[in-house]
KOLPA-778329 format. One line per 4 residues: for each residue x, y, z of N, C-alpha, C. Coordinates in nm, 2 decimals, padded with zeros to 4 digits. Example, Ala and Ser with C-alpha at 12.3 -4.5 7.8 and 13.67 -1.06 7.14 Angstrom:
% residues 2
01.32:-00.57:00.78:01.23:-00.45:00.78:01.32:-00.33:00.78 | 01.28:-00.22:00.71:01.37:-00.11:00.71:01.29:00.00:00.79
This chain:
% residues 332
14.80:10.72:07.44:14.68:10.72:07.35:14.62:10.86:07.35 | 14.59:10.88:07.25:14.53:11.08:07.17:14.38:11.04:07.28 | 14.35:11.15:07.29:14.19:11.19:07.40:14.17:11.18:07.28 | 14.03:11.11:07.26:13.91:11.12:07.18:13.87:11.28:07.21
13.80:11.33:07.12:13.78:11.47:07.06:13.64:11.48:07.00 | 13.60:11.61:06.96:13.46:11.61:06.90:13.46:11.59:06.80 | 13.62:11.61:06.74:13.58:11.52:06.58:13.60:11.39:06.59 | 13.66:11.33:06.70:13.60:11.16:06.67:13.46:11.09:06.73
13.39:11.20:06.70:13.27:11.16:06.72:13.15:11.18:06.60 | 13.07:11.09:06.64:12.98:11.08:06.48:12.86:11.01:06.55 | 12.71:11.05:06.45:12.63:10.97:06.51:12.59:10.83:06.47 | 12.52:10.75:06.57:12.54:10.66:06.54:12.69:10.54:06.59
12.72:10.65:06.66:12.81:10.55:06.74:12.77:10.53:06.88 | 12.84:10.41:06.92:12.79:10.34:07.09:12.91:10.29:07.10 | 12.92:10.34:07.26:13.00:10.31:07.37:12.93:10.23:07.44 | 13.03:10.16:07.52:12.96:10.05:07.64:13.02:10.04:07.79
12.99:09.99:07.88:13.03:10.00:07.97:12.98:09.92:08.10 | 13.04:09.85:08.15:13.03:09.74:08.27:13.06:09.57:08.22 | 12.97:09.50:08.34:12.89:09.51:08.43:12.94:09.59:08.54 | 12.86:09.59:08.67:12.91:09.73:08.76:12.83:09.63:08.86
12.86:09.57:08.96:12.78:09.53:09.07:12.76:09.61:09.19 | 12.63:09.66:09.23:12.61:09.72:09.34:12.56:09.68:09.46 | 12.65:09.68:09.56:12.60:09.58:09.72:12.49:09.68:09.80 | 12.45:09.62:09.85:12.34:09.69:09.99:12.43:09.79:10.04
12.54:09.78:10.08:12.58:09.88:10.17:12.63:10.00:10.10 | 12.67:09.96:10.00:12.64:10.08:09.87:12.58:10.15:09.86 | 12.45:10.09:09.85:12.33:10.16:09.86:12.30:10.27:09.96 | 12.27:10.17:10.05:12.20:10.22:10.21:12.33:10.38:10.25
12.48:10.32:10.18:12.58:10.45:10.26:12.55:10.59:10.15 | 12.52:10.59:10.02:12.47:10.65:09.94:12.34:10.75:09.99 | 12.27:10.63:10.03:12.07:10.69:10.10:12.12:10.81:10.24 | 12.20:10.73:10.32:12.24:10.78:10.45:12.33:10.96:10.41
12.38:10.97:10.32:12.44:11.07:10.27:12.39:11.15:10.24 | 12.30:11.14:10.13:12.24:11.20:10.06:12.05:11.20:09.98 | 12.02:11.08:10.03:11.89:11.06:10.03:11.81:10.98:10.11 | 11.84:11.00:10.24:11.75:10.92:10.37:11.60:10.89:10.37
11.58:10.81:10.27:11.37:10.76:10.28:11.42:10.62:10.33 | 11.30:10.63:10.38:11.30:10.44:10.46:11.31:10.33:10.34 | 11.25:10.41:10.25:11.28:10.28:10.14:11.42:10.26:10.04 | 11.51:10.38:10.12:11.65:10.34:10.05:11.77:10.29:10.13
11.66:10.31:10.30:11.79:10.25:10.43:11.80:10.12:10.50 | 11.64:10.08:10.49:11.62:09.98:10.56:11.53:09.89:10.51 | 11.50:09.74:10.54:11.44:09.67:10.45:11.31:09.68:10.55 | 11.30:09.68:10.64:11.17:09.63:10.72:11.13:09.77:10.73
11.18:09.89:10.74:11.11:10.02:10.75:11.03:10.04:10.59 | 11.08:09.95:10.47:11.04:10.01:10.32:10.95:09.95:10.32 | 10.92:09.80:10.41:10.79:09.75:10.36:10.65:09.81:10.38 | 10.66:09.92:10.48:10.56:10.02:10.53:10.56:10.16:10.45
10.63:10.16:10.32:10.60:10.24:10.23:10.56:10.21:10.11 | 10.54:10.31:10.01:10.48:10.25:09.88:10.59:10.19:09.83 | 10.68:10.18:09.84:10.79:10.05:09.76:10.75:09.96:09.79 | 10.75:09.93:09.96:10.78:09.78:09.97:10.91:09.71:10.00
11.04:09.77:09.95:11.14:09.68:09.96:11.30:09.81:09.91 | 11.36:09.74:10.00:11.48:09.82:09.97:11.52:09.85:09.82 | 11.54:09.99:09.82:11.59:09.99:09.64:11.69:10.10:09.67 | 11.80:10.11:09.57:11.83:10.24:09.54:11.82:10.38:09.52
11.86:10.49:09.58:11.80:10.60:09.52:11.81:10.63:09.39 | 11.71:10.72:09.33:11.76:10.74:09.15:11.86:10.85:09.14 | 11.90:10.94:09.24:12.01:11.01:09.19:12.17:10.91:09.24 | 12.15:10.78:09.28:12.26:10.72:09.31:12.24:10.68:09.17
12.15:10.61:09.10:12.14:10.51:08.97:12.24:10.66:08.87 | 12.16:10.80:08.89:12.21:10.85:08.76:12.40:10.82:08.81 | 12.41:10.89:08.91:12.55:10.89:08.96:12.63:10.75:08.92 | 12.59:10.65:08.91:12.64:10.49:08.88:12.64:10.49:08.71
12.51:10.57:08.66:12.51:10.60:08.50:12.62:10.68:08.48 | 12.68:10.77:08.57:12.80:10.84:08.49:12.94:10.79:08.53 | 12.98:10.71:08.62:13.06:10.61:08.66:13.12:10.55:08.55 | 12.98:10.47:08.50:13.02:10.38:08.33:13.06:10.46:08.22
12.95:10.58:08.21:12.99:10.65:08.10:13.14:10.75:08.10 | 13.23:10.72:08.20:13.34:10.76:08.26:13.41:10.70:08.21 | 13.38:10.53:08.24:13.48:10.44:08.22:13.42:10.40:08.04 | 13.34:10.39:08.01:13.33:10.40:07.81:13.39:10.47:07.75
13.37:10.67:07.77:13.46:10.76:07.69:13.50:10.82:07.74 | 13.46:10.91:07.88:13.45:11.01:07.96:13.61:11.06:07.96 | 13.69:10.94:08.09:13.81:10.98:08.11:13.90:10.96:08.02 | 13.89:10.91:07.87:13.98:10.92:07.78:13.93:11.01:07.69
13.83:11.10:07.70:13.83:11.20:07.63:13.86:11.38:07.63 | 13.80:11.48:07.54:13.85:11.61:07.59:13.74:11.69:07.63 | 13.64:11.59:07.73:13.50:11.57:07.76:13.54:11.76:07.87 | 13.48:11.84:07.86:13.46:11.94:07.92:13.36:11.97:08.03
13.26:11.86:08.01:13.14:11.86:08.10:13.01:11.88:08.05 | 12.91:11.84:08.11:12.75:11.86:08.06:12.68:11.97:08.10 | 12.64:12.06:08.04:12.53:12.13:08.04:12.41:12.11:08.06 | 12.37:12.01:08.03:12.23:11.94:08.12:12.18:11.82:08.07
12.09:11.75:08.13:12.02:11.69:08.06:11.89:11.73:07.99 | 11.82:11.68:07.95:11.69:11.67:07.85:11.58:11.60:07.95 | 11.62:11.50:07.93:11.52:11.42:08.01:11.64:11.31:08.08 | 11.53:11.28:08.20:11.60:11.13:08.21:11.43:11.06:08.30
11.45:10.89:08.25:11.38:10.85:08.35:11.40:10.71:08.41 | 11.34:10.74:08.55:11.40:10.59:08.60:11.28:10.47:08.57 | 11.31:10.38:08.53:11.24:10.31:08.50:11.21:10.19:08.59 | 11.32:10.09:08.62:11.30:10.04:08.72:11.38:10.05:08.87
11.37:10.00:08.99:11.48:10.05:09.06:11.61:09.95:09.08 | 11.68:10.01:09.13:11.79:09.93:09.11:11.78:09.87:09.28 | 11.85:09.69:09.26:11.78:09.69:09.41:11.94:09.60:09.45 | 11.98:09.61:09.58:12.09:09.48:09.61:12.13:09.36:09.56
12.25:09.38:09.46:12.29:09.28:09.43:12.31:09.31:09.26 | 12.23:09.44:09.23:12.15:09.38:09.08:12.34:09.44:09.00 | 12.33:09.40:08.86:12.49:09.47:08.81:12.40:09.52:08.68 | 12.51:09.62:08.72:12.43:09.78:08.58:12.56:09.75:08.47
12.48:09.78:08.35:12.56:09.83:08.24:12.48:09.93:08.19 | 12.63:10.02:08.09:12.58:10.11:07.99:12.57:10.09:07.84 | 12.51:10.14:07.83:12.53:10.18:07.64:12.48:10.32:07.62 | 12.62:10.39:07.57:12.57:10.55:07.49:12.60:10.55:07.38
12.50:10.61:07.29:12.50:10.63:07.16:12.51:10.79:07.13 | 12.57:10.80:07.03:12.58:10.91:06.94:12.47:10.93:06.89 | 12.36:11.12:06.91:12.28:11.10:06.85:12.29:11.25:06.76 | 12.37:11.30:06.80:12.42:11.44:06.76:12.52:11.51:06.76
12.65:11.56:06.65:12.76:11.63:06.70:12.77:11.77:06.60 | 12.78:11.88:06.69:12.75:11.94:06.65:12.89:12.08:06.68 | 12.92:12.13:06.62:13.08:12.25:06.63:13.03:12.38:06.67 | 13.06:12.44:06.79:12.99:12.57:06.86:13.04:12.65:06.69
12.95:12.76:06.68:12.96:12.86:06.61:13.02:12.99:06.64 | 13.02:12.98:06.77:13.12:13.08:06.85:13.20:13.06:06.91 | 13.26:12.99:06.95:13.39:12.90:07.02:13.47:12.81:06.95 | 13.54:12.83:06.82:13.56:12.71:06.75:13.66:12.61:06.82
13.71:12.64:06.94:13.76:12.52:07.02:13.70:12.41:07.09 | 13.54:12.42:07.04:13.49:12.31:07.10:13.34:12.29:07.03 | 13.27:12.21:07.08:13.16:12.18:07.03:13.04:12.07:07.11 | 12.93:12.03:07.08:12.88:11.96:07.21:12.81:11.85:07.11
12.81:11.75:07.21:12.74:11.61:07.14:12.64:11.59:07.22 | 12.49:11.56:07.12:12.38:11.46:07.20:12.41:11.34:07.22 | 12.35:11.30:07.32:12.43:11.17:07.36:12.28:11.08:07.42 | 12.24:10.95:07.43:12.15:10.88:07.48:12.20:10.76:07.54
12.16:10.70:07.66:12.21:10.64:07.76:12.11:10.56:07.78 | 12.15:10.41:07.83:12.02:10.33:07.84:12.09:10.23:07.98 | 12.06:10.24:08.08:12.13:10.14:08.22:12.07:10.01:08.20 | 12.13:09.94:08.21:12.02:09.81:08.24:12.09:09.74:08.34
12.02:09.62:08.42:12.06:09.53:08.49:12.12:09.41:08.47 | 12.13:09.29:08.54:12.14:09.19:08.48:12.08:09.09:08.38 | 11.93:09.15:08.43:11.85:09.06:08.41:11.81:09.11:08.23 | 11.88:09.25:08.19:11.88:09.30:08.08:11.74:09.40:08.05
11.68:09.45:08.16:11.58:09.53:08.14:11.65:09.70:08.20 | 11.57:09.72:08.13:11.64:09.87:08.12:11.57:09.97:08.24 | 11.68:10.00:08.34:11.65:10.06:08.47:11.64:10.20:08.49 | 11.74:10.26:08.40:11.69:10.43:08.35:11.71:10.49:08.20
11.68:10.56:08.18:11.73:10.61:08.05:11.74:10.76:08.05 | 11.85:10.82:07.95:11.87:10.96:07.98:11.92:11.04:07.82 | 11.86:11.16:07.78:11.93:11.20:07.73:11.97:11.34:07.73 | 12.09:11.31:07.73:12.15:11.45:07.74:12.29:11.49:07.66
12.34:11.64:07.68:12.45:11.69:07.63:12.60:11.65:07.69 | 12.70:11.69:07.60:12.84:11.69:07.68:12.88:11.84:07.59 | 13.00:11.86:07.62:13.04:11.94:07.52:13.23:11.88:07.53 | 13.28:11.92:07.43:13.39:11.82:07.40:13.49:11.94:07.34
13.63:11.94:07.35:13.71:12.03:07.30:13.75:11.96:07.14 | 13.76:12.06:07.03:13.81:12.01:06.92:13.96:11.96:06.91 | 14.01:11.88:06.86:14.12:11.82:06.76:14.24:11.92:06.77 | 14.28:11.91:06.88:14.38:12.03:06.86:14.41:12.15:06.96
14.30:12.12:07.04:14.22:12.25:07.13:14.28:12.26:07.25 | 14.28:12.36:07.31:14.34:12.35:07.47:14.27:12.48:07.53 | 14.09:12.45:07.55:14.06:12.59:07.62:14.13:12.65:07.73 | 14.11:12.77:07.69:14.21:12.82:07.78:14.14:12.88:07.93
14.16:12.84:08.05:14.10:12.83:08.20:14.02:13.01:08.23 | 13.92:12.96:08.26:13.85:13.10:08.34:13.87:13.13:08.42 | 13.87:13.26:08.44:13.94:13.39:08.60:13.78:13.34:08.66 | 13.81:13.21:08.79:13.77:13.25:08.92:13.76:13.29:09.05
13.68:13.34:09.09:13.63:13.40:09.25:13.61:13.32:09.32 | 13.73:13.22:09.38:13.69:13.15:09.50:13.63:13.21:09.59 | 13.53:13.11:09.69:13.47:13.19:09.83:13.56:13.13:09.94 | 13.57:13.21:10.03:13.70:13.17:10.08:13.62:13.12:10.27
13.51:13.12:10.28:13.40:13.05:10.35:13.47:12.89:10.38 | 13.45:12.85:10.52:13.51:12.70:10.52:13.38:12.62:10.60 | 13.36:12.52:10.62:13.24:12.44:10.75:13.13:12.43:10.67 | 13.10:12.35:10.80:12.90:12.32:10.74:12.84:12.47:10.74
12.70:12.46:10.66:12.64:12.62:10.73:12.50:12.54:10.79 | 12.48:12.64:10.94:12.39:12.59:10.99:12.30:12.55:10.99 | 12.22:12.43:11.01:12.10:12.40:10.96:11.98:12.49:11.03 | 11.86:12.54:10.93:11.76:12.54:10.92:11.66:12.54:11.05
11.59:12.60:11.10:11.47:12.56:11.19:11.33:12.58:11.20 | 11.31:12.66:11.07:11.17:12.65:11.03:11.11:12.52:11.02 | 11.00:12.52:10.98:10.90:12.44:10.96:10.76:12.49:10.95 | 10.72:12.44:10.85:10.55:12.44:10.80:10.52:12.31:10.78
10.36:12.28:10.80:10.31:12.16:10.75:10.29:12.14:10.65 | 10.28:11.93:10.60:10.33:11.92:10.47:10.14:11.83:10.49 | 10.13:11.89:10.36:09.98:11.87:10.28:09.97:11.74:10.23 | 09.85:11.69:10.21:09.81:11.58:10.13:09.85:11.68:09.94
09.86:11.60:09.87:09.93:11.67:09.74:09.77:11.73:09.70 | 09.67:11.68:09.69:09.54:11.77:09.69:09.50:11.92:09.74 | 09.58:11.89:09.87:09.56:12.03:09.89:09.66:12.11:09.91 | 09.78:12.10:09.83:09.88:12.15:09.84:09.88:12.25:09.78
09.94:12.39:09.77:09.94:12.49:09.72:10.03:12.50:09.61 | 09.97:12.55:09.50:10.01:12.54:09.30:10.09:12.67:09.37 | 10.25:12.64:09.30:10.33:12.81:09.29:10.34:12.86:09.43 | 10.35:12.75:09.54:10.44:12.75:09.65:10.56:12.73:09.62
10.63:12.81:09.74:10.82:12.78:09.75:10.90:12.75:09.83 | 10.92:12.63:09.86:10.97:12.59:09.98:11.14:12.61:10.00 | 11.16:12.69:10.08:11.36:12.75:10.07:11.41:12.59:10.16 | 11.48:12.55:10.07:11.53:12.44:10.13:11.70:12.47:10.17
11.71:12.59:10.22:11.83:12.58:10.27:11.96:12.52:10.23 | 12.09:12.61:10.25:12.19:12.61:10.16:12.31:12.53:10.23 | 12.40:12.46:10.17:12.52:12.36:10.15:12.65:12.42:10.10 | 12.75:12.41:10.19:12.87:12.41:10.15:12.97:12.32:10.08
12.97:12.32:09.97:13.12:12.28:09.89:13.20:12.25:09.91 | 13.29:12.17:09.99:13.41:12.21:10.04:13.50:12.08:09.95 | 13.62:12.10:09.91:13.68:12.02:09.83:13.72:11.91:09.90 | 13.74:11.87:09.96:13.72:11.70:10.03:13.62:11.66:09.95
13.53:11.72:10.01:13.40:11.65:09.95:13.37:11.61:09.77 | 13.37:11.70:09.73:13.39:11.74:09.57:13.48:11.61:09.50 | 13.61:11.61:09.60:13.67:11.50:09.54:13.63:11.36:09.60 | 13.61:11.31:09.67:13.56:11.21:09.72:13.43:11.18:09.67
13.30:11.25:09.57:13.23:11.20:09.52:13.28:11.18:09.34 | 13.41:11.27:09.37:13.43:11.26:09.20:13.48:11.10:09.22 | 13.59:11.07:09.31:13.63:10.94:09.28:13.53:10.80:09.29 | 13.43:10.83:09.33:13.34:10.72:09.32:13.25:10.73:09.24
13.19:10.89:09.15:13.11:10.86:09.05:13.18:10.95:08.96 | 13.26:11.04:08.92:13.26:11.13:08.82:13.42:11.17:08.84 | 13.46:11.07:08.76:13.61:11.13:08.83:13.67:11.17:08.66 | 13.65:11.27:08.68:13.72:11.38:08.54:13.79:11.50:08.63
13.94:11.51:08.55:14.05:11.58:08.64:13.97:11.74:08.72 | 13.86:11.79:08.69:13.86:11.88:08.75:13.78:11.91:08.81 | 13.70:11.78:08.88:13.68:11.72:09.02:13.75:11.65:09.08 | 13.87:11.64:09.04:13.93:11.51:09.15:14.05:11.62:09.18
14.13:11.72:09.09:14.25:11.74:09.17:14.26:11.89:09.16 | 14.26:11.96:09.23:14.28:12.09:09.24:14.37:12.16:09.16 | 14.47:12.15:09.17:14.59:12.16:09.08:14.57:12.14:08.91 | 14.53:12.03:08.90:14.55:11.98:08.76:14.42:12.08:08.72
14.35:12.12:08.80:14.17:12.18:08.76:14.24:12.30:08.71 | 14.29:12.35:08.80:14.32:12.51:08.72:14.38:12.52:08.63 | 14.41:12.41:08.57:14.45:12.41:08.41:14.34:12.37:08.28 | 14.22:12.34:08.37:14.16:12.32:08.29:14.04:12.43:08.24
13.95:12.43:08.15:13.87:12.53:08.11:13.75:12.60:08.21 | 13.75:12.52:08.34:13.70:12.54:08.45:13.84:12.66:08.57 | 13.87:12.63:08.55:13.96:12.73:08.62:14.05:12.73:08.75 | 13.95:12.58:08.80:13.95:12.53:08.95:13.86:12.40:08.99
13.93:12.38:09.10:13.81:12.26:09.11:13.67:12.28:09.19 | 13.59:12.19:09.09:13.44:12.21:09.10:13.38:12.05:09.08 | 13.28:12.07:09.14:13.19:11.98:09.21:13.16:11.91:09.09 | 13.12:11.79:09.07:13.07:11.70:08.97:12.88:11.73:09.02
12.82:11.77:08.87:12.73:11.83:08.79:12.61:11.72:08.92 | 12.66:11.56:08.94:12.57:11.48:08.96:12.56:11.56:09.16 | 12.69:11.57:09.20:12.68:11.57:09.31:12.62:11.74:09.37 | 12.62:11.79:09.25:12.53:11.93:09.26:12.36:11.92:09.30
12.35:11.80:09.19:12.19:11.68:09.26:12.18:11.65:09.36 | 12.29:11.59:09.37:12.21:11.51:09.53:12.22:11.57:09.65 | 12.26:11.66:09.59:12.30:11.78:09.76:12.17:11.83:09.74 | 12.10:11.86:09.61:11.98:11.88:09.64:11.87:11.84:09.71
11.86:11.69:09.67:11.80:11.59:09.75:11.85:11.60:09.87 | 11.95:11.60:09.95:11.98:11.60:10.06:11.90:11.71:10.08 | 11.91:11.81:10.07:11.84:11.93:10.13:11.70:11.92:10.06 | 11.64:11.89:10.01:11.50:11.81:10.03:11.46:11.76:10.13
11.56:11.66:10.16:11.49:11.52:10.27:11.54:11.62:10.39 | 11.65:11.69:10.42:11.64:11.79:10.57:11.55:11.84:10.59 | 11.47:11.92:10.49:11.37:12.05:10.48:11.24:11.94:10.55 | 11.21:11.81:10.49:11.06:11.78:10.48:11.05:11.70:10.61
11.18:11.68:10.65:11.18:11.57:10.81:11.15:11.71:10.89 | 11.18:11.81:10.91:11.13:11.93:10.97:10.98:11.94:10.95 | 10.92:11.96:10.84:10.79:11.97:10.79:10.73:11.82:10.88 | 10.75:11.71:10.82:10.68:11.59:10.91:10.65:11.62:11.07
10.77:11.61:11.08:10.78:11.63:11.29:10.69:11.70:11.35 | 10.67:11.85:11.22:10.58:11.98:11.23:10.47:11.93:11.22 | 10.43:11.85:11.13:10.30:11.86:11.08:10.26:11.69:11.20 | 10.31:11.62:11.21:10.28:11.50:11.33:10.25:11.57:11.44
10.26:11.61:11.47:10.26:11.67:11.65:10.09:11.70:11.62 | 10.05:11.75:11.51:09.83:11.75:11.50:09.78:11.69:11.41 | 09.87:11.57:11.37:09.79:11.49:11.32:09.87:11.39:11.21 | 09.78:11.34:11.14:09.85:11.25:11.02:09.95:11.30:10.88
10.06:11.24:10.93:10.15:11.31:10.79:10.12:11.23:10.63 | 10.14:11.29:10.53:10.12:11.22:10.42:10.25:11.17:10.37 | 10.22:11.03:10.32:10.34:10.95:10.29:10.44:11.06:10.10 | 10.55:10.99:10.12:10.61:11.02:09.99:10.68:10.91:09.93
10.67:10.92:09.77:10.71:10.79:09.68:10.83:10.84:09.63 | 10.85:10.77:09.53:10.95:10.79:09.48:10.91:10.86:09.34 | 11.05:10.90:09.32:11.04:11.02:09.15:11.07:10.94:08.99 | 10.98:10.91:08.90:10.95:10.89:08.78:11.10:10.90:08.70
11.11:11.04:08.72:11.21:11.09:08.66:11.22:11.22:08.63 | 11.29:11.33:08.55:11.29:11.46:08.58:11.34:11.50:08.45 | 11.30:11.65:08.39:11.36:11.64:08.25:11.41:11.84:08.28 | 11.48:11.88:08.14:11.49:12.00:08.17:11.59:12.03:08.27
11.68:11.95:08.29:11.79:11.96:08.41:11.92:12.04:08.33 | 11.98:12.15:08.42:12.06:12.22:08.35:12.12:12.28:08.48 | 12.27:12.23:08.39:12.39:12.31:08.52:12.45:12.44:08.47 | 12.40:12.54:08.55:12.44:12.67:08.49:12.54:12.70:08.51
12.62:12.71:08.61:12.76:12.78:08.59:12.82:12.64:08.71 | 12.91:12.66:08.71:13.01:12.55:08.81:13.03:12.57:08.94 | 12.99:12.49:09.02:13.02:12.48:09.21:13.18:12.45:09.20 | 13.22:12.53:09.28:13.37:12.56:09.27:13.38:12.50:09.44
13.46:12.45:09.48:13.54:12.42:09.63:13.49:12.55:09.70 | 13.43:12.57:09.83:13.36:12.68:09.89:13.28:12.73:09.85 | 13.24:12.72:09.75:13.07:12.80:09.75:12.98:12.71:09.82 | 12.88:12.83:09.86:12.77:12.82:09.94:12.63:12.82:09.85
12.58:12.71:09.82:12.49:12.71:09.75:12.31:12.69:09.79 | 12.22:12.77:09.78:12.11:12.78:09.85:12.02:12.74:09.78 | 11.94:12.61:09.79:11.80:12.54:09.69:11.69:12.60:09.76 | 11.61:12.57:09.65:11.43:12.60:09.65:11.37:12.50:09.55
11.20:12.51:09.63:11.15:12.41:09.54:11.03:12.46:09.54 | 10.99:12.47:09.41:10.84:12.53:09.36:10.73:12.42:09.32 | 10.61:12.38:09.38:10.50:12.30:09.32:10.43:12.39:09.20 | 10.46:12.30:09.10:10.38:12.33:08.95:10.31:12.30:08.87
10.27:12.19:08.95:10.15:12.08:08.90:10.13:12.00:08.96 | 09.99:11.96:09.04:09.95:11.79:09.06:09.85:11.76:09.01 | 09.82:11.62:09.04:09.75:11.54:08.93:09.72:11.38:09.04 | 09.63:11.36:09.04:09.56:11.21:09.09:09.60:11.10:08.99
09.68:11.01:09.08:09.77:10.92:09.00:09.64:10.82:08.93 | 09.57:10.78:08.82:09.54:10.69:08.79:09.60:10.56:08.82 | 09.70:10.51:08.86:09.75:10.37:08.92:09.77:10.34:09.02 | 09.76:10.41:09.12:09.78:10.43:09.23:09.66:10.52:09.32
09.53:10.45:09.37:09.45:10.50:09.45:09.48:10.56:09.55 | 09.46:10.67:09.60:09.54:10.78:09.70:09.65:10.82:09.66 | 09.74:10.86:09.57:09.83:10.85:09.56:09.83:10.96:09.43 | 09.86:11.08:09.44:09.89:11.17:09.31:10.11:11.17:09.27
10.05:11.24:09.19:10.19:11.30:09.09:10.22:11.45:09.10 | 10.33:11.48:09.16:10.34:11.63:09.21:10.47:11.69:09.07 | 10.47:11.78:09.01:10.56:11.83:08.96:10.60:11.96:09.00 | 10.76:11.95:09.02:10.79:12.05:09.10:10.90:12.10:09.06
10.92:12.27:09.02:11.05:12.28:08.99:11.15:12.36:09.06 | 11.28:12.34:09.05:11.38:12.33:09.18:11.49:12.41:09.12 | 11.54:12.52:09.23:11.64:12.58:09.14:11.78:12.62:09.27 | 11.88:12.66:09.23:11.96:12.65:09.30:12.07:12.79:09.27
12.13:12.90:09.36:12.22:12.97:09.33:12.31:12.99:09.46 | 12.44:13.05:09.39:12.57:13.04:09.48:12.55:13.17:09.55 | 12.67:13.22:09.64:12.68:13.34:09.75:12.64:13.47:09.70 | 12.68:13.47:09.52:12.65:13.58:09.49:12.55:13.60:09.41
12.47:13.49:09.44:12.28:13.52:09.41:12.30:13.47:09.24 | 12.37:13.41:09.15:12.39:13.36:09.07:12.34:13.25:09.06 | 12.26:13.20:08.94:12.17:13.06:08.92:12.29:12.98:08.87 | 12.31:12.83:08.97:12.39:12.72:08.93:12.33:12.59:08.84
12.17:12.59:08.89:12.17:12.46:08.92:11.98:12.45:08.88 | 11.93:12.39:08.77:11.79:12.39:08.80:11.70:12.31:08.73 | 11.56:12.23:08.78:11.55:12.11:08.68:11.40:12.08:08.74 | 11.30:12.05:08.65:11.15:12.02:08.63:11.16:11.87:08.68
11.11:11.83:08.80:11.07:11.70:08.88:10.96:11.65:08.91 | 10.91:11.53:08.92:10.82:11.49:08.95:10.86:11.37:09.07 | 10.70:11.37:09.13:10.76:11.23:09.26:10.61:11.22:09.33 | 10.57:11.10:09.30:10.48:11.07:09.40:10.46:11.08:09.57
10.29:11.16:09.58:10.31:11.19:09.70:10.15:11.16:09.74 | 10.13:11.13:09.87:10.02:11.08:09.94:09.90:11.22:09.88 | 09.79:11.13:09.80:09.66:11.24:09.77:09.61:11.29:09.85 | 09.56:11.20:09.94:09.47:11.22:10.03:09.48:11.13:10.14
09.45:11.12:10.27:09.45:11.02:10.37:09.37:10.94:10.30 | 09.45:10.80:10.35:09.36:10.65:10.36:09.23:10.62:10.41 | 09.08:10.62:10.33:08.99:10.59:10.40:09.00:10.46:10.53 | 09.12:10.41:10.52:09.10:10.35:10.63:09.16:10.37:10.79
């Protein structure tokens, strides 16, 4: 069967995709990896946070959203990869047991004016559960090779770097969001790529050939194999939750730490250039806005933007977030 192409795309069309059942241990090996909060590992530790109850993380939900949209058009098409999203938000969480479906629609196709081998489609995405309420929503780009097309592979610079890189041992204390400092930067310390890895997340959330096989990659318009876009996220998050369990420990030893929630959702997300097998990639995270949650007494809205570059000081990776965080201590 012919790859779907950007000229078989039009708007107003919808793909579909699942059901997808996700188990607890799914979950919790997902949390343990790459997003360690009590309310993604353990049931009796989440009841002592603002959840309440074991849920999923939301960069596992997006990761499960591109899974489906894999199995809808993804791996039968001449899908080249996303440039970013737009927005996305989580709406409800996804919790043990629940089964996700997709639906993407066609909302824009549009033929590069300078590349006529390809072109990029808006696309909108709606997850829901069983129960048929809708758990995230997202819109964003693909870009797609035309009808004919065989981009032809880019000269890359592997880093030729292998291993973990050391963890971190700073620490500063972490603020009630009140008094947190506007256009602070917190260096959350940098992650190695290594292609094990890269493929082992492709085959469980993003398996397009040039994350999964090295060989077949250097044929492709990437040049080599490179990290799936989603797992460029969660390494972020990983190196979030490393950075701030340093900050807690820090900041407990004089006194009361402030709790953290979970994130709304994030827009403005964009992958700049490709994490290739060995690069060494270094995140930061800037506070750029808080705000006292109206629904949540004690409890503000932090907006914070996060950016990410490889060995040779080059921007990969960068995206406008938000996530609930303790306002102020509890008068009680």
């Amino acid at each position: 069967m012919a790859l779907l192409s950007l000229d078989d795309l039009a708007p107003g069309q919808e793909y579909t995709a699942g059901p997808l059942t996700v188990s607890r241990d799914e979950l919790v090996a997902f949390a343990r990896r790459y997003d360690p909060q009590p309310f993604h590992l353990d049931e009796e530790a989440a009841k002592r946070t603002f959840v309440g109850t074991l849920i999923g993380s939301g960069w596992q939900t997006a990761a499960l959203g591109m899974r489906l949209f894999a199995q809808a058009l993804i791996t039968h098409s001449t899908s080249m990869g996303s440039p970013g999203i737009t927005a996305l938000r989580w709406l409800r969480p996804v919790r043990p047991g629940d089964t996700l479906s997709a639906v993407i629609r066609v909302e824009e196709v549009r033929p590069s004016s300078s590349k006529p081998d390809r072109g990029m489609a808006r696309l909108a995405m709606t997850l829901t559960n069983g129960r048929g309420e809708a758990v995230m929503t997202q819109a964003f780009a693909v870009l797609f090779a035309r009808a004919g097309a065989v981009p032809a592979p880019r000269p890359v610079e592997l880093a030729a770097e292998t291993g973990p890189v050391p963890e971190p041992d700073d620490a500063i204390p972490l603020p009630y969001l009140a008094q947190a400092e506007l256009g602070a930067i917190r260096d959350l310390g940098a992650y190695r790529f290594e292609a094990d890895d890269i493929v082992a997340f492709a085959r469980a959330y993003d398996p397009q050939v040039f994350h999964l096989d090295a060989e077949a990659a250097r044929a492709t318009h990437f040049g080599a194999l490179c990290a799936s876009g989603w797992q460029t996220a969660s390494v972020w998050m990983k190196r979030l939750n490393a950075t701030f369990a340093r900050d807690i420990a820090f900041t407990a030893r004089s006194g009361p730490v402030p709790q953290l929630g979970p994130s709304p959702g994030f827009k403005d997300l964009k992958w700049l250039r490709p994490v290739y097998a060995g690069d060494t990639i270094r995140y930061a995270s800037r506070l750029i806005d808080r705000r006292a949650s109206a629904s949540r007494p004690g409890w503000g809205i932090a907006t914070h933007h996060n950016t990410a570059q490889n060995q040779r000081g080059e921007p990969v990776f960068e995206f406008t977030g938000t996530v609930f965080w303790q306002w102020e201590p509890s008068a009680a």
